[in-house]
C-alpha positions in Angstrom: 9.1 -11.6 17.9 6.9 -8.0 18.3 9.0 -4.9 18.8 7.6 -1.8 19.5 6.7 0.9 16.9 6.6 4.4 18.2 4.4 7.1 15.9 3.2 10.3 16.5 -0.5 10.1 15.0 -3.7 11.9 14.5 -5.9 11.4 17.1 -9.1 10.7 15.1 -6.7 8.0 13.4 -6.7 6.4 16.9 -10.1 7.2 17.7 -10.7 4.7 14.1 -8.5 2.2 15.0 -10.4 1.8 18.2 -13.8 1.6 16.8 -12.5 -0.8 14.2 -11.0 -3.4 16.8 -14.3 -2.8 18.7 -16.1 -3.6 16.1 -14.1 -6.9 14.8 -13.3 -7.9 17.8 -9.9 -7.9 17.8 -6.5 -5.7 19.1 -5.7 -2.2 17.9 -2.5 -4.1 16.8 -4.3 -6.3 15.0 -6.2 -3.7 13.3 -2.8 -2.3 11.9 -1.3 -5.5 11.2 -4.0 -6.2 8.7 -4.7 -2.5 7.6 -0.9 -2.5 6.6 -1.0 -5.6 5.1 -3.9 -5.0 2.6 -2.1 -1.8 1.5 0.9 -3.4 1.0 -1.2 -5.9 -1.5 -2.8 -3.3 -3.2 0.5 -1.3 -3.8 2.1 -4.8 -5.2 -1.0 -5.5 -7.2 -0.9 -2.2 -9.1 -3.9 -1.2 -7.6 -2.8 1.6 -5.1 0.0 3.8 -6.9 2.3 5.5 -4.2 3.2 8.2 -6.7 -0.7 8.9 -7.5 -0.9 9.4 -3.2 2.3 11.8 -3.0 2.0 13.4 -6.4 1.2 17.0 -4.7 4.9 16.9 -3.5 5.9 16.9 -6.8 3.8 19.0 -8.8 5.0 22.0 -9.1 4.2 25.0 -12.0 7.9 26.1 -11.9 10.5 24.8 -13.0 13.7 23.0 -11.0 15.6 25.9 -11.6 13.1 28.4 -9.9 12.7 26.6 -7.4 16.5 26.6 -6.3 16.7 30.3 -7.3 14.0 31.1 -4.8 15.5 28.8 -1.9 18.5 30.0 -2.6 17.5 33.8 -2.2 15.4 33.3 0.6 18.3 31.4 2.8 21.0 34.1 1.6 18.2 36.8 2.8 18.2 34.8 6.3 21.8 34.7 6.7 21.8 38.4 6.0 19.6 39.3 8.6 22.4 37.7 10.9 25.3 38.8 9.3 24.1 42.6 9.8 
């Protein structure tokens, strides 16, 4: 059974999508279905690495401990402001 997937998306994404299913002659759905799938194989196959695509979020030059002192000082700033 289909259900219905709701996702806010780029609009040249779309703009792809709709060229591509032009072009094969198929659905937008179709497109998706099969552009999902072949990631999904690549991922399993070792030869798309998720870390590799999201590294950035993780890379970072200071340390753990920075980082939470800096959040940390910049929310107690916030709540100052209020507080005041």
């Amino acid at each position: 059974m289909d259900k219905i997937l709701s996702a806010r998306v780029d609009e040249s994404i779309l703009q792809r999508i709709g060229v591509l299913a032009r072009q094969m002659g198929t659905t937008k759905k179709r497109v998706i279905e099969e552009a999902i799938c072949l990631y999904a194989e690549k991922v399993r196959s070792g030869e798309a690495d998720v870390f590799d695509a999201t590294l950035g979020a993780w890379s970072r030059r200071e340390s753990p401990t920075q980082t939470v002192a800096k959040a940390r000082k910049a929310f107690r700033q916030s709540m100052g402001r209020h507080h005041s």
